[in-house]
MARSE-309523 format. One line per 2 residues: number of its first residue (from 1); their letters; for each residue x, y, z of N, C-alpha, C, O. Coordinates in Angstrom, 1 decimal. Example, Ala and Ser with C-alpha at 12.3 -4.5 7.8 and 13.67 -1.06 7.14 Angstrom:
<atoms>
1	AS	13.2/-5.7/7.8/12.3/-4.5/7.8/13.2/-3.3/7.8/14.2/-3.3/8.5 | 12.8/-2.2/7.1/13.7/-1.1/7.1/12.9/0.0/7.9/13.4/1.1/8.0
</atoms>
This chain:
<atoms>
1	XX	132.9/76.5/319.5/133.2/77.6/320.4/132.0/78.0/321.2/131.1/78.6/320.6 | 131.9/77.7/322.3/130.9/77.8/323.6/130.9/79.8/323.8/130.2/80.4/324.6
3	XX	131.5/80.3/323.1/131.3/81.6/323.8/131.2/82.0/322.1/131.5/81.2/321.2 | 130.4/83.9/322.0/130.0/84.0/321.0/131.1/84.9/320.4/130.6/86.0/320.1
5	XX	132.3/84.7/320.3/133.5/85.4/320.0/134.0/85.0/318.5/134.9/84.2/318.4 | 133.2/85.6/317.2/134.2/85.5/316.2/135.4/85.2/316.0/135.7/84.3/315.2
7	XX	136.7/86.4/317.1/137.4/86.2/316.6/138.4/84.6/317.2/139.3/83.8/316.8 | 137.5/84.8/318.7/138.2/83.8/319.2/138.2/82.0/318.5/139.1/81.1/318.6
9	XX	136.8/82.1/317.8/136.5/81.2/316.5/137.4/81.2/315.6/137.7/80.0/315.3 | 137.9/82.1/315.1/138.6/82.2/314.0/140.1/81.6/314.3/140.7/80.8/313.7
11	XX	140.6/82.3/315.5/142.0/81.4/316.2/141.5/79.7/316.5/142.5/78.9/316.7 | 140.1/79.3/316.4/140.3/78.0/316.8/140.6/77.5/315.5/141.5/76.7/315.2
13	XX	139.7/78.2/314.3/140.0/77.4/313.2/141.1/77.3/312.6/141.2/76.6/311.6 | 142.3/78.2/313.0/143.4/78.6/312.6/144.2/77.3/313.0/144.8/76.6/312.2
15	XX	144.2/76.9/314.7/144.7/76.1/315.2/144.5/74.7/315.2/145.2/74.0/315.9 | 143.3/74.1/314.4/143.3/73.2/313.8/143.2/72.9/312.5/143.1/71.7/312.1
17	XX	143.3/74.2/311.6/143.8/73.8/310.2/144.6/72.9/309.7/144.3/72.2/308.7 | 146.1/72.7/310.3/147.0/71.5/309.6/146.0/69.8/310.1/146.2/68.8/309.4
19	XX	145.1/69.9/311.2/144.5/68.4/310.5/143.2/68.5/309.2/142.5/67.5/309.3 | 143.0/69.0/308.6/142.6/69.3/307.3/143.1/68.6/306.1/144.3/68.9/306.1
21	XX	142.8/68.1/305.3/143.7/67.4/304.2/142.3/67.0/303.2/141.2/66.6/303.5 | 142.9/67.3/302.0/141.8/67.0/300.8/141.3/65.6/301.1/142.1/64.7/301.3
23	XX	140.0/65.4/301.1/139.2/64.1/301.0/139.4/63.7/303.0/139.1/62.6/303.5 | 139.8/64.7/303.5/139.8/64.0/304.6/138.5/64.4/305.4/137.7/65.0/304.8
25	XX	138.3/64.2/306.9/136.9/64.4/307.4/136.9/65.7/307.8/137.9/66.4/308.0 | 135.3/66.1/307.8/135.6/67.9/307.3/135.3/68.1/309.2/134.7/67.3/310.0
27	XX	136.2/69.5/309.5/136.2/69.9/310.9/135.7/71.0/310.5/136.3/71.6/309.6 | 134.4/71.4/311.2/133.6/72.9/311.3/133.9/73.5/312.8/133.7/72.9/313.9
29	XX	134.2/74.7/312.6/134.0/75.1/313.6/133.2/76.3/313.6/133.3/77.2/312.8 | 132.2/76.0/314.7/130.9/76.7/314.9/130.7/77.8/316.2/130.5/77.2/317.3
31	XX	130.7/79.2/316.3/130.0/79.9/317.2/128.8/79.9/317.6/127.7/79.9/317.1 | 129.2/79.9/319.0/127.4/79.4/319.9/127.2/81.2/319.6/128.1/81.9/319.8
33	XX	126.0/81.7/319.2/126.3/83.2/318.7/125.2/83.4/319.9/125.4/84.4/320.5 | 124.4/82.6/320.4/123.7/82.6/321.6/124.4/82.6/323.7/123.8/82.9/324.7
35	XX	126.2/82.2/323.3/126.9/81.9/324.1/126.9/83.0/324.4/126.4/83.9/323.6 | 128.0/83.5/326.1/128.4/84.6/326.7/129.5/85.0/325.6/129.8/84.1/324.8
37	XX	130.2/86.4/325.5/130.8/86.5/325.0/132.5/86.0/325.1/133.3/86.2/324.1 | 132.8/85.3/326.9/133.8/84.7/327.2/133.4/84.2/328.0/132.3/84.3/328.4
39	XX	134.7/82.9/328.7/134.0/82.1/329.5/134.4/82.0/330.7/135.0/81.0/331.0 | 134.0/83.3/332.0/135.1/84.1/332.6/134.7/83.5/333.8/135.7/83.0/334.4
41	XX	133.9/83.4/334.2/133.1/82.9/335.9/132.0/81.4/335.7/131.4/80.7/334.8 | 132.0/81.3/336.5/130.7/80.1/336.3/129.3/80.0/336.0/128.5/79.0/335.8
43	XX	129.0/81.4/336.0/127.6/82.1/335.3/127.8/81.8/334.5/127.0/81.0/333.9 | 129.5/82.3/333.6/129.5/82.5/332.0/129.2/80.7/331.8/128.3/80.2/331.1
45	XX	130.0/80.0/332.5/129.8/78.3/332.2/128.5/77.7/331.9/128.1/77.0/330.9 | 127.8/78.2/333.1/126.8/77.5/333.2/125.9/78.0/331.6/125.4/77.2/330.8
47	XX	126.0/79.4/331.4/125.1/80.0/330.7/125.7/79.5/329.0/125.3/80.2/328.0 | 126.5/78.4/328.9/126.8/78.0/327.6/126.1/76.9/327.8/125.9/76.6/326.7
49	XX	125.6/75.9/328.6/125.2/74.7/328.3/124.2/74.5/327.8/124.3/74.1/326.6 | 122.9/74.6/328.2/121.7/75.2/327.6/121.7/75.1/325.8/121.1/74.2/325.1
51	XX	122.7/76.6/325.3/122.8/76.5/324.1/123.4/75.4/323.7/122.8/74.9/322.7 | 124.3/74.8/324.1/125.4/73.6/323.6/124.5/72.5/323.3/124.7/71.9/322.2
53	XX	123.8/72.3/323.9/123.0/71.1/324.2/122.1/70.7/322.9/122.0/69.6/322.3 | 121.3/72.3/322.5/120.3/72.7/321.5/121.0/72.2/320.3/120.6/71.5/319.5
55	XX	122.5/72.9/320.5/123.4/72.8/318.9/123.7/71.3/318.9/123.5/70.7/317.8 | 124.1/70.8/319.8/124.5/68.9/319.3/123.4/68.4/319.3/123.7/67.3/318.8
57	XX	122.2/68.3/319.6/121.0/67.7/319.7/120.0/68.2/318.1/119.0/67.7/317.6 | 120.6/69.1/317.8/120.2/69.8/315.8/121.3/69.1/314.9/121.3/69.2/313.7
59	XX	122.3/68.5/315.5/123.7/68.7/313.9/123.7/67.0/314.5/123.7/66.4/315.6 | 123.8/66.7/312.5/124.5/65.7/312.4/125.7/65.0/312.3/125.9/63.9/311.9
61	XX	126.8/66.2/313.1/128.4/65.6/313.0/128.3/64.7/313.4/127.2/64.3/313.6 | 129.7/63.7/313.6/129.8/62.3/313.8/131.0/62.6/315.5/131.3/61.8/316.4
63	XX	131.4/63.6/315.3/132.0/64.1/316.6/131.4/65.5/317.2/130.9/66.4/316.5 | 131.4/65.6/318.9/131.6/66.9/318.9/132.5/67.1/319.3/133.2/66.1/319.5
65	XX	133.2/68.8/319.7/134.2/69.0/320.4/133.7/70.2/321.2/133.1/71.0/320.4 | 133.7/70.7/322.3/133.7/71.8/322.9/135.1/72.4/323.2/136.0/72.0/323.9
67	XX	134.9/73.3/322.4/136.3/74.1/322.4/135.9/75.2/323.2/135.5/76.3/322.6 | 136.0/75.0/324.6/136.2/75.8/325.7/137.7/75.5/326.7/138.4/74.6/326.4
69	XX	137.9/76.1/327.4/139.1/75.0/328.1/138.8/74.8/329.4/139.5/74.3/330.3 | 137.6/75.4/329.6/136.8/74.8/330.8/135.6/73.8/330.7/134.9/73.5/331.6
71	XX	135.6/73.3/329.6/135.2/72.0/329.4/133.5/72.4/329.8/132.7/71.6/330.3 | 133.1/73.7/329.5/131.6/73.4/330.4/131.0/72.6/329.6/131.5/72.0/328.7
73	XX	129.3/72.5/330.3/128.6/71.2/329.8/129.1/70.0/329.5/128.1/69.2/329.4 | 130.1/69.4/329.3/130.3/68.2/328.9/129.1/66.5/329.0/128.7/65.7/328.1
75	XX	128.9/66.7/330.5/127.8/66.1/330.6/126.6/66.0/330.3/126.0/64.9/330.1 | 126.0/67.4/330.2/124.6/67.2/329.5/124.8/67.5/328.1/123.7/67.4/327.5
77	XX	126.0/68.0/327.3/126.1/67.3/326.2/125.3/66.5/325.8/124.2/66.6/325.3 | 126.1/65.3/326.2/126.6/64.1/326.2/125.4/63.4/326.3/125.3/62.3/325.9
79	XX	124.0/64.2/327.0/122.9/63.6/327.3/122.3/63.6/326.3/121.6/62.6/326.0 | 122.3/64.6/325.4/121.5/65.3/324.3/122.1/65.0/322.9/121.6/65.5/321.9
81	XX	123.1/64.4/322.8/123.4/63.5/321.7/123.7/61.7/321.9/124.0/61.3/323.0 | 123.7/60.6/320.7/124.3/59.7/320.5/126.0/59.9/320.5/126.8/58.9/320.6
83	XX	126.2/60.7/320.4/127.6/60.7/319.4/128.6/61.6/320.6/128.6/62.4/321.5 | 129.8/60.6/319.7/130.9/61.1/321.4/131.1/62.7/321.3/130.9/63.4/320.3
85	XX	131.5/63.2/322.3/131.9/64.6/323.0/132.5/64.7/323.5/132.5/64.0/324.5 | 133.6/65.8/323.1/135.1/65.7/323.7/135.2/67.0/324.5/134.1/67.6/324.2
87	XX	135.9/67.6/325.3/136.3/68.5/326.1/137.8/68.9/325.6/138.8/68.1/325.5 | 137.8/69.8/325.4/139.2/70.3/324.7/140.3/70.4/325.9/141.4/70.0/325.6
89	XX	140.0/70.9/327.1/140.8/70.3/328.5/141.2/69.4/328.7/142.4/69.2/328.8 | 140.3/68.4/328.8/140.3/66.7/329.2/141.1/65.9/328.0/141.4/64.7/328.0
91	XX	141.3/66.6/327.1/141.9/66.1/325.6/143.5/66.5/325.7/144.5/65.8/325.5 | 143.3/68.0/326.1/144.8/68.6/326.2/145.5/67.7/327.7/146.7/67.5/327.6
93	XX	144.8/67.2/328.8/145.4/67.2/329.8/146.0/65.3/329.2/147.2/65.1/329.4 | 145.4/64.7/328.7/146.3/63.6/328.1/146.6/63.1/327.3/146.9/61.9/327.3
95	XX	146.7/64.2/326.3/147.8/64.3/325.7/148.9/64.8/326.2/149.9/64.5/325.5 | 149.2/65.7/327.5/150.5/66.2/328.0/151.2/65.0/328.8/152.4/64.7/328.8
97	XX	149.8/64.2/329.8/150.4/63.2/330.2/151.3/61.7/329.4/151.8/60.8/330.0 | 151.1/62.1/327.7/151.7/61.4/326.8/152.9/61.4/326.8/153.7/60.4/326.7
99	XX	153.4/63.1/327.1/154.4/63.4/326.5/155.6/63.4/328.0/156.8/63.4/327.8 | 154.9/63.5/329.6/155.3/63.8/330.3/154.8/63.4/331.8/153.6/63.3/331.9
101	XX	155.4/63.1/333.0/154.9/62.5/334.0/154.2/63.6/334.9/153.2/63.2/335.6 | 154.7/64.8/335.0/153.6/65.6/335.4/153.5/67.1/334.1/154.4/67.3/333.3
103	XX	152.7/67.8/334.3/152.1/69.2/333.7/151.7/70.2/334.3/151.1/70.3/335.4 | 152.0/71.2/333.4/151.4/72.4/334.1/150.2/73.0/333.3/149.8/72.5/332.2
105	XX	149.4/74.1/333.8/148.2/74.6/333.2/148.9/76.3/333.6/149.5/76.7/334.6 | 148.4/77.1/332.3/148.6/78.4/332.2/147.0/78.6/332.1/146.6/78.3/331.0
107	XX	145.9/79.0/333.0/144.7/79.6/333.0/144.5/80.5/332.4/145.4/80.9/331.7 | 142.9/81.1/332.4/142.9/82.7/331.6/142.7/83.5/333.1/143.4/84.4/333.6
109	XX	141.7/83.0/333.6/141.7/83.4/335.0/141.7/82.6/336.4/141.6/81.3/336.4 | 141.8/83.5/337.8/141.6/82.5/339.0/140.4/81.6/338.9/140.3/80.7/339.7
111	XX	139.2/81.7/338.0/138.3/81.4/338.5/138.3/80.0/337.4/137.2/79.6/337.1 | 139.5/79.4/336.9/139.2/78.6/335.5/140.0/77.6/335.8/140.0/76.5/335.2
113	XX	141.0/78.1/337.4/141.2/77.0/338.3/140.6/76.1/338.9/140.9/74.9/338.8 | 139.8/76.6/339.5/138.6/75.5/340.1/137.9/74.8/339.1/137.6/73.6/339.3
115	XX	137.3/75.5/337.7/136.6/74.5/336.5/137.6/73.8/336.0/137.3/72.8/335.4 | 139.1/73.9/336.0/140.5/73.0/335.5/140.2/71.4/336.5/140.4/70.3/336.1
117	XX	139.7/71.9/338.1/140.1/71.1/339.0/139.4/69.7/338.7/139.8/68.5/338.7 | 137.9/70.3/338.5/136.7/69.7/338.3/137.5/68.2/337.3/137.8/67.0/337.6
119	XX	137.5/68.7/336.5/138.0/68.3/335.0/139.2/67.3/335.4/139.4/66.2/334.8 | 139.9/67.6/336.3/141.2/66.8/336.9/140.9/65.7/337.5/141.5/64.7/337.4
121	XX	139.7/66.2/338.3/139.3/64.9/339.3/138.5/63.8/338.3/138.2/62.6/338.4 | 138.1/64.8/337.4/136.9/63.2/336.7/138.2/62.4/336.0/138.1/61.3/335.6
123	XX	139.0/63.1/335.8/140.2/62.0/334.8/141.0/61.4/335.9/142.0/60.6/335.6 | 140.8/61.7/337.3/142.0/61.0/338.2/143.3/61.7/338.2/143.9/61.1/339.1
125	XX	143.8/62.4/337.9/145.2/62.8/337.2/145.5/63.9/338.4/146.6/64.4/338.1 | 144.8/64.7/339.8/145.5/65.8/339.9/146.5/65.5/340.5/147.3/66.4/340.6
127	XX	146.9/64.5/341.0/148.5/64.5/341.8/149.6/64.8/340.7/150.7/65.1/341.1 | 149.3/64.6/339.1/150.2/64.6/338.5/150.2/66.3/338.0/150.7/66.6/336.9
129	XX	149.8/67.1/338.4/149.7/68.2/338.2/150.6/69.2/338.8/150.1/69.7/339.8 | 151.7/69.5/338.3/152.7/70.0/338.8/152.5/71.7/339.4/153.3/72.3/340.1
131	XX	151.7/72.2/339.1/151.3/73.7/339.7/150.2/74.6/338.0/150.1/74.3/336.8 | 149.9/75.3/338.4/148.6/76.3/337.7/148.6/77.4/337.4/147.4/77.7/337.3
133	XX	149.1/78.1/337.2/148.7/79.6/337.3/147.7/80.5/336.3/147.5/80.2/335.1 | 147.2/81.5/337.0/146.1/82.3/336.0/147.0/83.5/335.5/147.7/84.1/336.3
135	XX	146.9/84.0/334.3/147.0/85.0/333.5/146.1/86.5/334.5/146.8/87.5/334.8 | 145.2/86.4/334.8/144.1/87.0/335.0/143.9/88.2/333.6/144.5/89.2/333.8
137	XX	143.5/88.0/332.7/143.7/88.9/331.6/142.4/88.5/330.9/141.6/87.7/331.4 | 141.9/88.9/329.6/141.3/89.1/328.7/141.2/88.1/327.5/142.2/87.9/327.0
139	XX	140.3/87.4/327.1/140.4/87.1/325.9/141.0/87.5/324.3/141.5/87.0/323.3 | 140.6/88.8/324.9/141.2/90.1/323.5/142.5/90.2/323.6/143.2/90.6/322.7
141	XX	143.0/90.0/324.6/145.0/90.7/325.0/144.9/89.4/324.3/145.0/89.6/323.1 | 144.7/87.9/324.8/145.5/86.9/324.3/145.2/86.8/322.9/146.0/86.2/322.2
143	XX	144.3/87.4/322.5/144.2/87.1/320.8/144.9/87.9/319.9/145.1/87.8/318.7 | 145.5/88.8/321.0/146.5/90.2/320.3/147.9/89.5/320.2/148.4/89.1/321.2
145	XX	148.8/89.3/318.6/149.9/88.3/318.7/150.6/89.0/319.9/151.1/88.2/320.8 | 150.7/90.3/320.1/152.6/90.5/321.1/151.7/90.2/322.5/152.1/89.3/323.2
147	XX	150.5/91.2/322.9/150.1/91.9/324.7/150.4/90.6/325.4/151.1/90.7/326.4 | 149.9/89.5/325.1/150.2/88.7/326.5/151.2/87.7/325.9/151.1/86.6/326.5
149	XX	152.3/87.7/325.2/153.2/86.6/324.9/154.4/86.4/325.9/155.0/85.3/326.1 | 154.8/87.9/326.4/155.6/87.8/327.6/155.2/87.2/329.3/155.7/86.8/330.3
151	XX	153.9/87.5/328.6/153.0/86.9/330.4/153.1/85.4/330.4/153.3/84.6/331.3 | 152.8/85.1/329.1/152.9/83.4/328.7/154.1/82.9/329.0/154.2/82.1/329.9
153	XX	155.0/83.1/328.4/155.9/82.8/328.7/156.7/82.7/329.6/157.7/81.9/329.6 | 156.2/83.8/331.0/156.5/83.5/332.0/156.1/82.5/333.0/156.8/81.8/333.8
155	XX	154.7/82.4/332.6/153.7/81.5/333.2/154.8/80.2/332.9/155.3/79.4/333.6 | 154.9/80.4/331.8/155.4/78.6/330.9/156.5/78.4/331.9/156.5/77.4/332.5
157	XX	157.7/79.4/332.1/159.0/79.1/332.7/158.8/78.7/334.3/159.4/77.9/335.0 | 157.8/79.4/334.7/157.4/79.0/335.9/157.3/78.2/336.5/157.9/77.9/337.6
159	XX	155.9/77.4/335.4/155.5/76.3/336.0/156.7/74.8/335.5/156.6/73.6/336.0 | 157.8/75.2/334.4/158.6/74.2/334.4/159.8/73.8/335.6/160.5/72.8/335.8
161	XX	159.5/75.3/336.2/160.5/75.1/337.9/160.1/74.6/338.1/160.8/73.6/338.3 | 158.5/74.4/338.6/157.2/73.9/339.5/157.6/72.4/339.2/157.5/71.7/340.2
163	XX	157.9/71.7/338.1/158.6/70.4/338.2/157.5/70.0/336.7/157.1/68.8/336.6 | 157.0/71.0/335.8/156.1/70.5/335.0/156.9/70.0/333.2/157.3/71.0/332.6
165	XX	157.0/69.1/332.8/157.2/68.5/332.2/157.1/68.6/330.7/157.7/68.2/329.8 | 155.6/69.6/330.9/154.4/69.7/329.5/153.7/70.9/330.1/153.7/71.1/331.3
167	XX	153.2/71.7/329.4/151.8/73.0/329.8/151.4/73.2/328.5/151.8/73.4/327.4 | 150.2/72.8/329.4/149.0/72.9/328.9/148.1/74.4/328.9/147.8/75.1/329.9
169	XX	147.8/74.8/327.6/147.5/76.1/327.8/145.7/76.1/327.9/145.0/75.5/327.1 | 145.3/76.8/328.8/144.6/77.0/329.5/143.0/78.1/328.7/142.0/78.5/329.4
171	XX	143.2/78.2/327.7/142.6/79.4/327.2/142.9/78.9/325.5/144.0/78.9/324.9 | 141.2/78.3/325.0/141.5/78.8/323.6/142.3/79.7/322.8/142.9/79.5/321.7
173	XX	142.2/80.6/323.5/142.7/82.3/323.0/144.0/82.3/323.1/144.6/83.3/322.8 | 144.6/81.4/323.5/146.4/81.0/323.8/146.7/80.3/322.2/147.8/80.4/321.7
175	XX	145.7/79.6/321.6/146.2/79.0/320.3/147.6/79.6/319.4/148.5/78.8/319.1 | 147.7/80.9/319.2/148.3/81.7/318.6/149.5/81.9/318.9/150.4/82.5/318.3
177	XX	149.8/81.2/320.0/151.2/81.3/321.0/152.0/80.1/321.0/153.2/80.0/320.8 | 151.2/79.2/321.2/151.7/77.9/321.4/153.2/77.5/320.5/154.0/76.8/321.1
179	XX	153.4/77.8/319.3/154.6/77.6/319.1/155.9/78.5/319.9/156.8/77.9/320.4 | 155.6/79.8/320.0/156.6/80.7/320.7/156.6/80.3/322.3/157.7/80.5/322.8
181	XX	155.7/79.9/322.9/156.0/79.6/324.0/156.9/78.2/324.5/157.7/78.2/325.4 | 156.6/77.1/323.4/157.5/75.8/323.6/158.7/76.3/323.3/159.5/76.0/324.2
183	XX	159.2/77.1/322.3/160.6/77.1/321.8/161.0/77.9/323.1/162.2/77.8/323.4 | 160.2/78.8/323.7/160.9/79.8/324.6/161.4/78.5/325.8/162.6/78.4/326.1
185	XX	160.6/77.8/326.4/160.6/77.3/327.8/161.0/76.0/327.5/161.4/75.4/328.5 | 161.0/75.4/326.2/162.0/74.1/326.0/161.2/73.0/326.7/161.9/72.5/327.6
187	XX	160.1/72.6/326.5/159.0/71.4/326.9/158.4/71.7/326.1/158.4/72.8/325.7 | 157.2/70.3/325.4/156.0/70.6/325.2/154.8/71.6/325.4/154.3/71.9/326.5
189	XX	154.4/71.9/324.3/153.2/72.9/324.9/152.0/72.3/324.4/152.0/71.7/323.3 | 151.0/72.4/325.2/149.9/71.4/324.3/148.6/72.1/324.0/147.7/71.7/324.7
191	XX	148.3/72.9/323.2/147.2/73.5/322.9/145.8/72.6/322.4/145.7/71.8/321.4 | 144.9/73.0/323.4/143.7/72.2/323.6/142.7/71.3/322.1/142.4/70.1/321.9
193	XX	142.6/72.6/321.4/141.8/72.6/320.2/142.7/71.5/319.4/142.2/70.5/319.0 | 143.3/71.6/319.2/144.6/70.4/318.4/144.5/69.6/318.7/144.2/68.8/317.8
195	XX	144.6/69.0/320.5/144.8/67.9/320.9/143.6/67.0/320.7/143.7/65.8/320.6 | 141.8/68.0/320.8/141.0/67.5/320.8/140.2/67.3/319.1/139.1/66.9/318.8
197	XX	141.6/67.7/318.3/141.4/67.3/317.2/141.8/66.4/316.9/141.1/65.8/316.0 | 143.0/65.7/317.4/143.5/64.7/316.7/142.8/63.6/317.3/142.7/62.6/316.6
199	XX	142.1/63.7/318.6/141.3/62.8/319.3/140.1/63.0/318.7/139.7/62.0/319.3 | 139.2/63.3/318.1/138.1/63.6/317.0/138.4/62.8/316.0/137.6/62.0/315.6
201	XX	139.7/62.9/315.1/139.9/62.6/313.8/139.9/61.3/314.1/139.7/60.5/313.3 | 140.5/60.9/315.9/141.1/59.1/315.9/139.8/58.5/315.8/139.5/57.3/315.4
203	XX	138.8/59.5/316.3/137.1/58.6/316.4/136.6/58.3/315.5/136.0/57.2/315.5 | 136.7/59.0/314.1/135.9/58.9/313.2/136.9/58.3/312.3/136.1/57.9/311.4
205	XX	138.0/58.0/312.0/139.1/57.3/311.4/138.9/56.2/311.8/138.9/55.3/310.9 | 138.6/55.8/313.0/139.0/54.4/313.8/138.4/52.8/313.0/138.7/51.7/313.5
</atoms>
């Protein structure tokens, strides 16, 4: 977790607990306690890389994951270890294209649009991008089960007009939702941290 949010830590480890299994490979999830406390503007981005960099360049996992959903640092990561680095965006965005020929993204804010876009063009994929929309809201609302589940859900029905297939949710902090939002809007929902778990577990399984 690129920002230094306990609780938002705590929803990631929540949402990749079922890949967990006795004797299987252990998933830690770690607070940058040095990170912004969310990852709201491109200051906040920029100002997680730095630490990111320090933390995979000290730990001997065999994967990383940045569980941001703006994927910051990825690259100089990537500089500062051997070992692969995944982007929990770039993980969520194909795995929706698994399930579907185009997708939607529910953001946290307008400004996580443009770090979504970034992320789109390095994979090739934005034509298949059926429409975006931002929450503009809080980390804390989304980690609250009820404040933002009606906003989600609207986002979700939205962007399935928009011709989206799959949504992808846009915001760690959305973990907690991910089941009530699919059953509401009747498509796949693809929550990031999962996706970029099962893509972690295929690395070190493989």
């Amino acid at each position: 977790n690129p920002n230094s949010s306990q609780a938002c830590s705590a929803g990631i480890d929540a949402a990749v607990a079922p890949f967990r299994w006795p004797g299987g490979p252990k998933l830690e999830v770690a607070t940058l306690a040095d990170g912004p406390p969310g990852i709201y503007s491109w200051q906040d981005w920029h100002a997680a890389v730095a630490p990111l960099c320090r933390l995979a360049a000290a730990s001997d996992a065999d994967v990383f994951v940045v569980a941001c959903a703006s994927d910051p640092g990825i690259e100089a990561v990537r500089a500062a270890t051997t070992r692969p680095v995944l982007g929990v965006f770039r993980c969520a965005v194909t795995a929706a294209l698994a399930r579907a020929e185009r997708f939607g993204v529910i953001a946290l804010v307008d400004a996580s649009i443009g770090r979504h876009a970034v992320a789109l063009r390095s994979l090739g994929v934005e034509a298949r991008l059926a429409g975006e929309i931002a929450l503009n809201t809080t980390i804390e609302a989304l980690l609250d089960p009820a404040a933002a589940r009606a906003a989600l859900v609207a986002a979700g029905r939205a962007l399935v007009a928009q011709g989206a297939g799959a949504v992808v949710l846009g915001c760690t902090g959305m973990a907690g939702h991910r089941a009530a939002i699919e059953q509401a809007i009747g498509v796949p929902v693809i929550e990031p941290c999962q996706a970029a778990a099962a893509q972690a577990l295929g690395s070190v399984l493989s």
